[in-house]
C-alpha positions in Angstrom: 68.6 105.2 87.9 71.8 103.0 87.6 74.4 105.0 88.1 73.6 107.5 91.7 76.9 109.6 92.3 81.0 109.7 91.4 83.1 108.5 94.4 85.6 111.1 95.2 87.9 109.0 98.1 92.1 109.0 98.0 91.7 105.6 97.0 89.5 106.9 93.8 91.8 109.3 92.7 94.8 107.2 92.4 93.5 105.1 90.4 91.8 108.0 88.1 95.8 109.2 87.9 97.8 105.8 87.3 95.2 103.3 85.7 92.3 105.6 84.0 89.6 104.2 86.4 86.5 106.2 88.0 84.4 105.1 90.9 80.5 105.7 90.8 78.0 104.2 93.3 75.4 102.4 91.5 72.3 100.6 92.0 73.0 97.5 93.8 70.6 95.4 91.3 72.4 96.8 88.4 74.7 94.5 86.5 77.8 94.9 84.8 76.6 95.6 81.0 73.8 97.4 82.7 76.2 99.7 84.4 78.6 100.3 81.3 75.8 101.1 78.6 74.8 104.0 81.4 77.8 105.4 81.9 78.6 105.1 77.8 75.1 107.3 77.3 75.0 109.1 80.3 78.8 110.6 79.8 79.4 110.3 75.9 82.4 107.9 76.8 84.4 104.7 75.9 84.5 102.3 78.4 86.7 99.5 78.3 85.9 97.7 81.5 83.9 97.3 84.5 84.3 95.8 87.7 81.7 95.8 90.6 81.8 95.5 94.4 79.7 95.7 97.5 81.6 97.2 100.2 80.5 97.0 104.3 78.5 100.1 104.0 76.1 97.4 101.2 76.7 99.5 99.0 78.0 98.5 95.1 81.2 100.5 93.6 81.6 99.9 89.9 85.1 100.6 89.4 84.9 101.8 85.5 88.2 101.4 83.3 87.9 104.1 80.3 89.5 103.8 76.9 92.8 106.1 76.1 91.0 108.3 74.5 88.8 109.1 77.5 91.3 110.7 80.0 89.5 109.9 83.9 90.5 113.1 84.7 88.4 115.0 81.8 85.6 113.4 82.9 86.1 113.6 86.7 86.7 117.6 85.9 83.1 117.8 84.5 82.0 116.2 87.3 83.5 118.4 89.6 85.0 115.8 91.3 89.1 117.4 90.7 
């Protein structure tokens, strides 16, 4: 499984408010088209962008931008995550 959980941090929901970005934990194989097909199925959503990261924890945070027809927050709502 690619995509393993939404991050729900301060830092996260900033950026879900000003720039339309979710945070997921992901596989730390996966790779970036990897990572968007999934969350494009998975979630029924456009995504315009996605940038990856391994923080200290090794751990990888995709940092997913949506399009503006996909409000974050919508989708973080489903989630559970606002």
């Amino acid at each position: 499984m690619i995509i393993k959980y939404p991050l729900s941090t301060e830092k996260s929901i900033r950026l879900m408010e000003s720039d339309n970005v979710l945070v997921f934990i992901v596989d730390i194989k996966s790779n970036k088209p990897e990572i968007k097909k999934a969350i494009e199925e998975f979630y029924g959503v456009k995504v315009v962008r996605v940038n990856t990261t391994i923080d200290p924890k090794n751990r990888k945070k995709a940092y997913v931008k949506f399009s503006d027809e996909t409000p974050a927050i919508d989708l973080a709502t489903q989630l559970g995550i606002m």
